[in-house]
PDB file of N, CA, C and O in Angstrom:
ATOM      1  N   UNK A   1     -16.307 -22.960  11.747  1.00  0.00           N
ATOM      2  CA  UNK A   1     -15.172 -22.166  12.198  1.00  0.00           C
ATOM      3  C   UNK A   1     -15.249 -20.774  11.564  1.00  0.00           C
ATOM      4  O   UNK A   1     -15.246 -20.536  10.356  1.00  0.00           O
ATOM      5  N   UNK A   2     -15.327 -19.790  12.685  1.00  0.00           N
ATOM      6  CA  UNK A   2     -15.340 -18.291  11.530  1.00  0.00           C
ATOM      7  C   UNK A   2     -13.659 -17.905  12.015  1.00  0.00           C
ATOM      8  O   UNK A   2     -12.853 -18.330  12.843  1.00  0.00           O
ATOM      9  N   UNK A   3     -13.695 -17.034  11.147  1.00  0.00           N
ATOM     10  CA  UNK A   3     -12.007 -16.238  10.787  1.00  0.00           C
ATOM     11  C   UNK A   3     -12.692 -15.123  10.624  1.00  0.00           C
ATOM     12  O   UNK A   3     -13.696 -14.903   9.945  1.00  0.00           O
ATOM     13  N   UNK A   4     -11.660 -14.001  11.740  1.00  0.00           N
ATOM     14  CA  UNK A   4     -12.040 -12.757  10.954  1.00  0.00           C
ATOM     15  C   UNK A   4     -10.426 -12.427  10.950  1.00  0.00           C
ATOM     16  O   UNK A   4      -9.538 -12.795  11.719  1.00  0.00           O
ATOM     17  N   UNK A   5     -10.395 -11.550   9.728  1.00  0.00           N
ATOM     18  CA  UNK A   5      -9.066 -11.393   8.833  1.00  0.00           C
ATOM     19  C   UNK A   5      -9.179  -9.410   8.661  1.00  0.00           C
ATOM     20  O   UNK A   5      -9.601  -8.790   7.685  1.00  0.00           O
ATOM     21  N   UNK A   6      -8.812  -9.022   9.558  1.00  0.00           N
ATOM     22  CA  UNK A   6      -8.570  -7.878  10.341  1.00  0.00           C
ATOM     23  C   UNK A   6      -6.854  -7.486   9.730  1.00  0.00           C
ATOM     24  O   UNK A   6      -5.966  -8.213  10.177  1.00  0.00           O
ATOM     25  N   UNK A   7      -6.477  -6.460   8.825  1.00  0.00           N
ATOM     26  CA  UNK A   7      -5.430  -6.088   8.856  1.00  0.00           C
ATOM     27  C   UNK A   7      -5.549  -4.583   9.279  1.00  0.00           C
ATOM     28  O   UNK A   7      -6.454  -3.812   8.958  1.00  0.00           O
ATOM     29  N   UNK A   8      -4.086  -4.226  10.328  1.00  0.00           N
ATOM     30  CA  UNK A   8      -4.573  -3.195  10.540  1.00  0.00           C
ATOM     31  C   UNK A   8      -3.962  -1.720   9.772  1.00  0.00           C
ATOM     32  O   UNK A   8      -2.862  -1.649   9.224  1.00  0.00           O
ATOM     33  N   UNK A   9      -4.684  -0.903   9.854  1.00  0.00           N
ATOM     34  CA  UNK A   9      -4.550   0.500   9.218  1.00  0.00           C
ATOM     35  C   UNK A   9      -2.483   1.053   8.447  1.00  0.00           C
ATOM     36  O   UNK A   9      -1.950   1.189   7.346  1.00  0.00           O
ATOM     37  N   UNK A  10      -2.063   1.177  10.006  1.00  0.00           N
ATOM     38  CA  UNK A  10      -0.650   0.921   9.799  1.00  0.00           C
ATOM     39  C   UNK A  10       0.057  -0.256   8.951  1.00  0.00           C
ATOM     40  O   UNK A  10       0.864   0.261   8.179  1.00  0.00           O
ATOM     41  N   UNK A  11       0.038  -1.345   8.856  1.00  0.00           N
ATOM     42  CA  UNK A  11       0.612  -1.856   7.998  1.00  0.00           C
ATOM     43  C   UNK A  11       0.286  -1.410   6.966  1.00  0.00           C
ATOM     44  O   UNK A  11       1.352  -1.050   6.468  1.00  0.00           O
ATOM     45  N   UNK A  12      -0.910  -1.061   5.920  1.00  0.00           N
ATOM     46  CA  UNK A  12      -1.285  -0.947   5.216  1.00  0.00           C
ATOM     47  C   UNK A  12      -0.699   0.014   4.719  1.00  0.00           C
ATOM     48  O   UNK A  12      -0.455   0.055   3.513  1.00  0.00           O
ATOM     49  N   UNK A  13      -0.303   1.136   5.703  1.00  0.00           N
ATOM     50  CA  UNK A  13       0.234   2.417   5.248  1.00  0.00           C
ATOM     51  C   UNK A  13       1.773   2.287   5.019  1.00  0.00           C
ATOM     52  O   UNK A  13       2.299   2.742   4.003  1.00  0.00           O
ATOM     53  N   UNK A  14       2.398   1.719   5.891  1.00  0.00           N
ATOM     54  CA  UNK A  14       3.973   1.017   5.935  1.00  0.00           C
ATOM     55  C   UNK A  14       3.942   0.182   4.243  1.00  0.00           C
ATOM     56  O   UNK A  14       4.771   0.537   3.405  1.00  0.00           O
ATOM     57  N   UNK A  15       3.055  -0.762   3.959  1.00  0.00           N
ATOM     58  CA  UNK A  15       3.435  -1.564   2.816  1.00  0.00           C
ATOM     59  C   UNK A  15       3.510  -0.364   1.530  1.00  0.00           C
ATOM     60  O   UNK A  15       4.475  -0.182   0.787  1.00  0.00           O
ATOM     61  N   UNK A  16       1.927   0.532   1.512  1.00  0.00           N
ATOM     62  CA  UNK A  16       2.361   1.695   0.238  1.00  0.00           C
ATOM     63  C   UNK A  16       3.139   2.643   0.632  1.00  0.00           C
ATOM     64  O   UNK A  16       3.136   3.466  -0.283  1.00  0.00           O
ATOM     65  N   UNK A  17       4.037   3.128   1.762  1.00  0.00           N
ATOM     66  CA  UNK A  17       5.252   3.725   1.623  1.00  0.00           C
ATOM     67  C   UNK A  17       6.364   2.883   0.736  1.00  0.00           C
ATOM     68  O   UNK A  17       6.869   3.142  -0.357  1.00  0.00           O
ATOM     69  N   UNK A  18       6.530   1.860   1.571  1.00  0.00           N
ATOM     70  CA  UNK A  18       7.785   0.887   0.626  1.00  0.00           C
ATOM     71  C   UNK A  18       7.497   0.477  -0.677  1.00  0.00           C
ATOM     72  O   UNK A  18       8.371   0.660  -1.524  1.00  0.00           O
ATOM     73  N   UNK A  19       6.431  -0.046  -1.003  1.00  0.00           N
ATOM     74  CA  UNK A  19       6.538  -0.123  -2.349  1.00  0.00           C
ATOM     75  C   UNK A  19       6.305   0.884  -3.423  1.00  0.00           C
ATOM     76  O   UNK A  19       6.628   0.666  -4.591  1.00  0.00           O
ATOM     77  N   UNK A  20       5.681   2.109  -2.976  1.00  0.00           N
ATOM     78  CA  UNK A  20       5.614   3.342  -3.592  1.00  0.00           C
ATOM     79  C   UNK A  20       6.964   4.413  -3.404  1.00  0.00           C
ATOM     80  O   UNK A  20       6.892   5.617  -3.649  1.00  0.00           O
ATOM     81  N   UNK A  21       8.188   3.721  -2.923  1.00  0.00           N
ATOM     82  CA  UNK A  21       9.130   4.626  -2.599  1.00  0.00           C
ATOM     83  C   UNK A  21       8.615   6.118  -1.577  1.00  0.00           C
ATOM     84  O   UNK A  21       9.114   7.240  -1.668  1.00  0.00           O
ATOM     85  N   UNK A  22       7.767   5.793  -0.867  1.00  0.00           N
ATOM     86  CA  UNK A  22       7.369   7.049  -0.335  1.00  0.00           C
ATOM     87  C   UNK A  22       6.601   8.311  -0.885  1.00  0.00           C
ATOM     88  O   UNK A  22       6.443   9.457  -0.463  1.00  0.00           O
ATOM     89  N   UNK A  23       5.989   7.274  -2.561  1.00  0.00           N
ATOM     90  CA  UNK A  23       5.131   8.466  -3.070  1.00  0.00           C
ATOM     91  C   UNK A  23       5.921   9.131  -4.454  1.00  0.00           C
ATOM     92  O   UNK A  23       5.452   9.907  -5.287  1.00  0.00           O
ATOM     93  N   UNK A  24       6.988   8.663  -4.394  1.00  0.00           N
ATOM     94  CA  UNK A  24       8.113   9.354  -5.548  1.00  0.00           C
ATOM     95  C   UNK A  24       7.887   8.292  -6.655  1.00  0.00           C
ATOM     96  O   UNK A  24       8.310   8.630  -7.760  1.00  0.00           O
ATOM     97  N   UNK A  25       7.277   7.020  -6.567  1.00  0.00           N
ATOM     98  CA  UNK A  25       7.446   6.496  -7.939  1.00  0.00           C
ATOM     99  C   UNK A  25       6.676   6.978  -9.471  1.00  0.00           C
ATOM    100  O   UNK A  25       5.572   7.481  -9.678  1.00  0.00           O
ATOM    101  N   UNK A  26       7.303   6.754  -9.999  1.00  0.00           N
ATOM    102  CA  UNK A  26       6.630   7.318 -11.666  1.00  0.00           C
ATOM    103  C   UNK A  26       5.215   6.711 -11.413  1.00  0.00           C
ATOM    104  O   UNK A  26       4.289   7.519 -11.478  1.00  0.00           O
ATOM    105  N   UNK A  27       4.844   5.157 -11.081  1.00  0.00           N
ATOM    106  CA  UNK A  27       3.519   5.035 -10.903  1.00  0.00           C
ATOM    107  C   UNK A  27       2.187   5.707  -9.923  1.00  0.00           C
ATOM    108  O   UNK A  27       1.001   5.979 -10.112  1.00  0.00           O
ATOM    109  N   UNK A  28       3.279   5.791  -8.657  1.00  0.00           N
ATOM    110  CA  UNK A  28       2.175   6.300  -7.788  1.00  0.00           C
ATOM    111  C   UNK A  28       2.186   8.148  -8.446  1.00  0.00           C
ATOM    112  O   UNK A  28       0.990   8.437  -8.412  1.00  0.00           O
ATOM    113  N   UNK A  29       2.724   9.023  -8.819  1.00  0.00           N
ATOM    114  CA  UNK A  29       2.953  10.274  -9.353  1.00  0.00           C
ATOM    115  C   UNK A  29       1.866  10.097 -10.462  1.00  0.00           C
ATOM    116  O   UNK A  29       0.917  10.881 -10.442  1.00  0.00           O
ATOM    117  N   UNK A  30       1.919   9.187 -11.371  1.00  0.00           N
ATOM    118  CA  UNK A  30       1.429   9.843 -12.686  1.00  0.00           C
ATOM    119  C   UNK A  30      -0.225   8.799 -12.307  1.00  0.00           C
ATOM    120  O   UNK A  30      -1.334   9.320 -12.185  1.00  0.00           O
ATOM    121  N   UNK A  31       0.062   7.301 -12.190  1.00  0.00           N
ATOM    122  CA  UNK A  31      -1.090   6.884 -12.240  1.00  0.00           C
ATOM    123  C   UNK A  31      -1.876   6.271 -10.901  1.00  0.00           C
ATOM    124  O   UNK A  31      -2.722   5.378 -10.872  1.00  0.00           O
ATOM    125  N   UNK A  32      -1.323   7.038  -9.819  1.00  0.00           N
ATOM    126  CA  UNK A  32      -1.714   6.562  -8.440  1.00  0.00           C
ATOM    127  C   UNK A  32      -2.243   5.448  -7.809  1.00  0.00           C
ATOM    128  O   UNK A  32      -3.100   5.203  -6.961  1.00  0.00           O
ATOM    129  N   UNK A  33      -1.222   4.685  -8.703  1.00  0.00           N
ATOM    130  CA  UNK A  33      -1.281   3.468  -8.271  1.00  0.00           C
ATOM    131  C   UNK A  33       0.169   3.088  -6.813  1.00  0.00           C
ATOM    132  O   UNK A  33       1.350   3.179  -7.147  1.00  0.00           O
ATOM    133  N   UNK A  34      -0.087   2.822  -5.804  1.00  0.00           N
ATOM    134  CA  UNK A  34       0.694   2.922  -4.775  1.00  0.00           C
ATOM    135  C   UNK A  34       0.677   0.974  -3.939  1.00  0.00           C
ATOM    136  O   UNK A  34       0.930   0.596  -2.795  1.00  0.00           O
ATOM    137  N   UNK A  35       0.381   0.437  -4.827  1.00  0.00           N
ATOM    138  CA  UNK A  35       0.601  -1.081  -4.288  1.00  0.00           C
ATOM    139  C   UNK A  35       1.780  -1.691  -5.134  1.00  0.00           C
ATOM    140  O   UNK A  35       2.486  -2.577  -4.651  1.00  0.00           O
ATOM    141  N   UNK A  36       2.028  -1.092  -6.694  1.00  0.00           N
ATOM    142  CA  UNK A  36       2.385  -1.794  -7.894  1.00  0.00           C
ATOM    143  C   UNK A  36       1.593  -2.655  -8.412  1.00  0.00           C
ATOM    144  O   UNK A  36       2.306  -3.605  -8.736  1.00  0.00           O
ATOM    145  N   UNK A  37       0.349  -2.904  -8.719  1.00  0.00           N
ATOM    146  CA  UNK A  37      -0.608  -3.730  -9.022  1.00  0.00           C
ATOM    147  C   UNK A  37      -0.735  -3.492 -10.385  1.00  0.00           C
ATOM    148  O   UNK A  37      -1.570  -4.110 -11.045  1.00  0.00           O
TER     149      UNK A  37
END
């Protein structure tokens, strides 16, 4: 059985808006980190 596991571009960009507050968080600002990881 193959799986291909395809996420696409847009979500990706939608998930580091929301969890990066849109780029304003102290993490994504100082250590560009934009997942919270």
């Amino acid at each position: 059985m193959n799986v291909i596991d395809i996420i696409p571009s847009s979500m990706i960009l939608a998930q580091t808006a929301i969890e990066s507050n849109w780029g304003r968080s102290r993490f994504s600002k100082h250590w560009h980190n934009y997942f919270g990881i």
